[in-house]
Legacy VTK file of the C-alpha trace (Angstrom):
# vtk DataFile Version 3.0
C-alpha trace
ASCII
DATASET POLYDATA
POINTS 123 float
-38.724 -8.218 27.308
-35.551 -8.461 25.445
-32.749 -10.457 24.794
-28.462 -10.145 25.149
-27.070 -11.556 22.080
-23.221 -11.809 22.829
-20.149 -11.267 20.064
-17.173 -12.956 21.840
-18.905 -14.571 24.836
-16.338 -15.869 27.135
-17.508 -17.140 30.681
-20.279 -19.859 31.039
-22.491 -18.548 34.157
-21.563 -14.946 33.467
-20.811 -14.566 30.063
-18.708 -11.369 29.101
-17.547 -8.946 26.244
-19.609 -6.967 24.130
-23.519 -7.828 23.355
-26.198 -6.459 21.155
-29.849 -6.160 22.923
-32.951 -6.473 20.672
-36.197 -6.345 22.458
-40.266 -4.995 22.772
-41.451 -2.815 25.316
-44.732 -1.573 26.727
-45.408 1.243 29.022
-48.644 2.069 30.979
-48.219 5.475 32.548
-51.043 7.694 34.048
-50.184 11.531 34.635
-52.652 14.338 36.298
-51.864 17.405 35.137
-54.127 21.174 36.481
-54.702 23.458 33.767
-57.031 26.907 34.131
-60.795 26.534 32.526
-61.454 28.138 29.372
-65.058 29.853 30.153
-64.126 31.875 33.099
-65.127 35.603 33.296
-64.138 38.598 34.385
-66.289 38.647 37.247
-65.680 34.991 38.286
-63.709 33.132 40.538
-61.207 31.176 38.484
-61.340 27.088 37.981
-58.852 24.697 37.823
-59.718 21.876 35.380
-58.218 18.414 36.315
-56.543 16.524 33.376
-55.928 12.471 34.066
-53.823 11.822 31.316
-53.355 7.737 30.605
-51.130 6.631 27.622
-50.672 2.798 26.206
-47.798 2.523 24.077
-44.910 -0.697 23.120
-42.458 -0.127 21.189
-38.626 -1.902 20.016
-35.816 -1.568 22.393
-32.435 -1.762 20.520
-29.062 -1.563 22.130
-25.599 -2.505 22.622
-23.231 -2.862 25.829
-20.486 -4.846 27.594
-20.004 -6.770 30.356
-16.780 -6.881 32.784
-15.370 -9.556 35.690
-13.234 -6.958 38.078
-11.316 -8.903 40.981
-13.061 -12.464 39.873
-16.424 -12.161 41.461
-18.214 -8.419 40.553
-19.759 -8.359 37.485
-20.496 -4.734 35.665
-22.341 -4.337 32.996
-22.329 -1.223 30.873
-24.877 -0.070 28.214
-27.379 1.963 25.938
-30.606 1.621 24.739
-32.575 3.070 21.947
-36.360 2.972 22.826
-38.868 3.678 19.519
-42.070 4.037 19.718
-44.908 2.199 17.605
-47.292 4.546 16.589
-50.297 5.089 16.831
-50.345 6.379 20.252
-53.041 5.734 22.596
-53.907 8.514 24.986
-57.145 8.905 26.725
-60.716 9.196 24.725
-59.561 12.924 23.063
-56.531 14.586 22.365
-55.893 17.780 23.344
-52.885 20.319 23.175
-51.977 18.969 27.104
-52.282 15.461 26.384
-50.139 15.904 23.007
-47.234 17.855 24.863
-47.410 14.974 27.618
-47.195 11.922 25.453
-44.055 13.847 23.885
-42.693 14.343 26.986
-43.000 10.526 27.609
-41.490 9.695 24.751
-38.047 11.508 24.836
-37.314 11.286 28.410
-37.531 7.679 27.265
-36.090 7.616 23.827
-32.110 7.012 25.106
-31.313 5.686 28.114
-27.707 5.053 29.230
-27.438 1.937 32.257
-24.742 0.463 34.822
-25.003 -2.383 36.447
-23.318 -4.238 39.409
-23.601 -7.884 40.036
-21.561 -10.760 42.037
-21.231 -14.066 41.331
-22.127 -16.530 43.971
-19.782 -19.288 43.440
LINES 1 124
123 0 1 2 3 4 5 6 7 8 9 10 11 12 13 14 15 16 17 18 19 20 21 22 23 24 25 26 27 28 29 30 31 32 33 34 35 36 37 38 39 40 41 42 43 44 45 46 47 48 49 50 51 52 53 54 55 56 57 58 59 60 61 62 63 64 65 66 67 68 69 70 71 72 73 74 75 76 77 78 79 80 81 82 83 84 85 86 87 88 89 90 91 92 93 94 95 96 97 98 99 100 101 102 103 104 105 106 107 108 109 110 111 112 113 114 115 116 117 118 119 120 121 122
């Protein structure tokens, strides 16, 4: 959920120019991930443990972009966003050394995200 908060807005049903984004964010992701078992033996066939990895978090969204009219009717709009995260993080019942290094992979492959978008106006 966030909202465009426009510098020079020009346009009334498409407003364009440069905009600041402020917003919250929560994402509900569930991940399995197959690790080896820690008690195997010599003498044993090895076992795959299953790991179902579920993490809660929300965090603030901030950002800036701008938006463009090219030939009168497409709209682009051109932007980043700077996800943080609100800590604590929520991941499963216990926290292990797998469940750690996937909750930090969640978070930067979500910390910066660069977006284009393409619109036309209908009238």
């Amino acid at each position: 959920l966030y909202g465009k908060f426009f510098f020079k807005r020009r346009g009334f049903i498409a407003p364009v120019g440069p905009y600041a984004l402020l917003g919250v964010y929560y994402q509900y992701s569930t991940n399995t991930i197959y690790s080896p078992s820690d008690n195997n033996d010599y003498y044993s066939i090895p076992t795959i443990n299953r790991n179902n990895i579920t993490a809660h978090h929300g965090g603030l969204q901030v950002g800036m972009g701008r938006n463009f009219v090219v030939a009168g009717r497409m709209v682009i709009d051109l932007g980043m966003t700077l996800n943080i995260t609100l800590p604590p993080p929520n991941v499963g019942t216990t926290i292990n050394t797998v469940e750690q290094a996937a909750y930090a992979d969640l978070i930067l492959r979500n910390l910066f995200q660069l977006h284009v978008g393409i619109g036309a106006l209908a009238f």
